[in-house]
N, C-alpha and C positions, 0 to 999 in steps of 0.2 A: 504494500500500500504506500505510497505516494503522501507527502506530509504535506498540510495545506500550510498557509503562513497569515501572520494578523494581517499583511501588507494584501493578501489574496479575499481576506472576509471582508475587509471595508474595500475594496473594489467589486467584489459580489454584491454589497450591500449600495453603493453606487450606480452600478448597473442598473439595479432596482430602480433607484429613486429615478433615474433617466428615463426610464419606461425601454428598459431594452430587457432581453432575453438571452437568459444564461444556461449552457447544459455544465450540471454542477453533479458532484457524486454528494449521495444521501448513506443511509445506515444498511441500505438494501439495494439500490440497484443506480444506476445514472438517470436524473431526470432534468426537467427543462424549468426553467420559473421567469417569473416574471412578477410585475406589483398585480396584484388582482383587480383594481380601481383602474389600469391602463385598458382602456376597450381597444385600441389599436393593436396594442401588442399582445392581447390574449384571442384576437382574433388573427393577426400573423400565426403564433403560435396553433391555434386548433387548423389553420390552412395548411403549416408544413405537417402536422401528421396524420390531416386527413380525416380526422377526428371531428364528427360534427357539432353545432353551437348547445346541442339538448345533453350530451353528454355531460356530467359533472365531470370536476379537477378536485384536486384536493386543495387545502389551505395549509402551510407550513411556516409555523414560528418554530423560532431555535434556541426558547425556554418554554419550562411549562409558564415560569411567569408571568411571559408577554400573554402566551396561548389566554389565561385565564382572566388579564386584565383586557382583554380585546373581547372577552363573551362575558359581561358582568351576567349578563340575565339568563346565564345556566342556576339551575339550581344545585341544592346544598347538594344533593344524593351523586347527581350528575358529575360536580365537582369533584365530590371525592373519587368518582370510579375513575376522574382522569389521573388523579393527583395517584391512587395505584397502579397507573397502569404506566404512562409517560415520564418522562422519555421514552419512546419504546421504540419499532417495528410496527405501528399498529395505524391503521388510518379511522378513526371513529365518524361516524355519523352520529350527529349531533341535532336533536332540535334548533331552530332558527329564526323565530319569532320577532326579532328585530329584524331579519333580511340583511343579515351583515355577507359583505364579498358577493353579491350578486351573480357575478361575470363568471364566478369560480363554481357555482351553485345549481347550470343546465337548468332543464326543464322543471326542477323543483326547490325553488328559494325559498322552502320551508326546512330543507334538508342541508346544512352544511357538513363534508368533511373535513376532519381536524387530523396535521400530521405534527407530532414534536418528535423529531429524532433522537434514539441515542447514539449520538457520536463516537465513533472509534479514536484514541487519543491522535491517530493521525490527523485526522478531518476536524479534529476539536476547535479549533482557529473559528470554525465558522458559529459556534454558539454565543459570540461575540453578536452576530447580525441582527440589530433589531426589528428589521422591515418584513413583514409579512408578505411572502409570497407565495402566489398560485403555483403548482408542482403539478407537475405532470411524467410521466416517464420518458425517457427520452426515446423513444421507437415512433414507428408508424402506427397508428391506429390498430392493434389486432396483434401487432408483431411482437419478434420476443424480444424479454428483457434486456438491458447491457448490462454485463457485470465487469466490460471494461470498459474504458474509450474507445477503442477502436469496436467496439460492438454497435455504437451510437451512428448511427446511418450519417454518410457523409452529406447528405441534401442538409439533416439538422446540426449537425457541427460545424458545415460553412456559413448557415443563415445565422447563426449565434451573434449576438454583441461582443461576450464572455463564453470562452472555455476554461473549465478546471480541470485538472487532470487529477484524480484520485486514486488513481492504479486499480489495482482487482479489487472487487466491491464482493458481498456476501452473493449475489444475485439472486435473493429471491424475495419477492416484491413482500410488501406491508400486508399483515393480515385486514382485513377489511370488517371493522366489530360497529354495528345497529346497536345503540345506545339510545334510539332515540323515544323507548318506552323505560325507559331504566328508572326516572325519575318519579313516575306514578306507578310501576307496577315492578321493578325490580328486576324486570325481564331483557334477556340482552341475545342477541344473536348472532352467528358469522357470515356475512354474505359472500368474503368470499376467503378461503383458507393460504395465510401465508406465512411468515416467519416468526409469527408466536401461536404454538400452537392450543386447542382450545384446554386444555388441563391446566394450562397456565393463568389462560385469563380466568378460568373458575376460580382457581387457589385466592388470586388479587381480587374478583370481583363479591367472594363470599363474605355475607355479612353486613355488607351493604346496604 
């Protein structure tokens, strides 16, 4: 793995604020971001991988801290499943009642997902970044994941503003965990199965 540098997360985190598009390495695989509020560039961004506008993206802060002060109006239960669960691998569907990140939310801005990664101490530089960005994987719509740079199709590493080179990544994408009944009924489920698997989230979500 590849060591990112403080000089590397506040030029990712510039990028952001520019409204450009970066393919950056996450805690599972290589993906693409962007600011979520930028409608230009998260409409570049779903053109290069073909990915239509009804599709959601994920949203990715790089603490849980920001994560929680950017969704004041989770509640108490909801809170805590993230404060167990994140940092993680995990991309949470979240209730969305304020309509925060729109652009990042497809055909249902009642549904946000939430990514905080846990960083490997090489990639750590980036938990420095305070800008919320939209995340996406870095492939074509359908196609498989990168687990290096050179796995990242060269149509979206030429269109980049930003590239980071992270070297081999784990390659297997965020488990995908429905939180979004969690807070009145307790109940939680996996849409779709990835790098934490479900015995895990039981142990952290019991109790709750």
């Amino acid at each position: 793995m590849t060591s990112l540098t403080a000089d590397d997360a506040r030029t990712f985190e510039r990028c952001m604020a520019v409204g450009g598009m970066a393919v950056f390495p996450a805690d599972t695989v290589y993906g693409l971001a962007c600011d979520p509020e930028a409608k230009g560039t998260v409409e570049r961004l779903y053109l290069l991988k073909r990915r239509t506008a009804d599709k959601p993206a994920a949203v990715m802060l790089f603490s849980l801290e920001l994560a929680l002060a950017a969704l004041p109006e989770l509640g108490q239960r909801t809170s805590a499943a993230l404060e167990a669960l994140l940092p993680g691998a995990i991309t949470a569907l979240l209730p969305n009642p304020a309509g925060r990140f729109p652009l990042a939310c497809g055909a249902d801005p009642g549904t946000l997902g939430l990514r905080v990664p846990a960083l490997p101490p090489a990639l750590a530089a980036l938990h420095a970044v305070r800008w919320p960005v939209m995340q996406s994987s870095a492939n074509a719509s359908g196609g498989p994941d990168a687990r290096h740079l050179d796995d990242v199709p060269a149509s979206l590493r030429e269109a980049a503003d930003l590239v980071l080179d992270g070297g081999e990544l784990p390659g297997t994408p965020s488990t995908v965990l429905d939180l979004r009944a969690f807070e009145a009924t307790g109940e939680w489920t996996v849409t779709r199965e990835g790098a934490v698997d479900t015995d895990r989230l039981a142990i952290a979500l019991r109790g709750l």
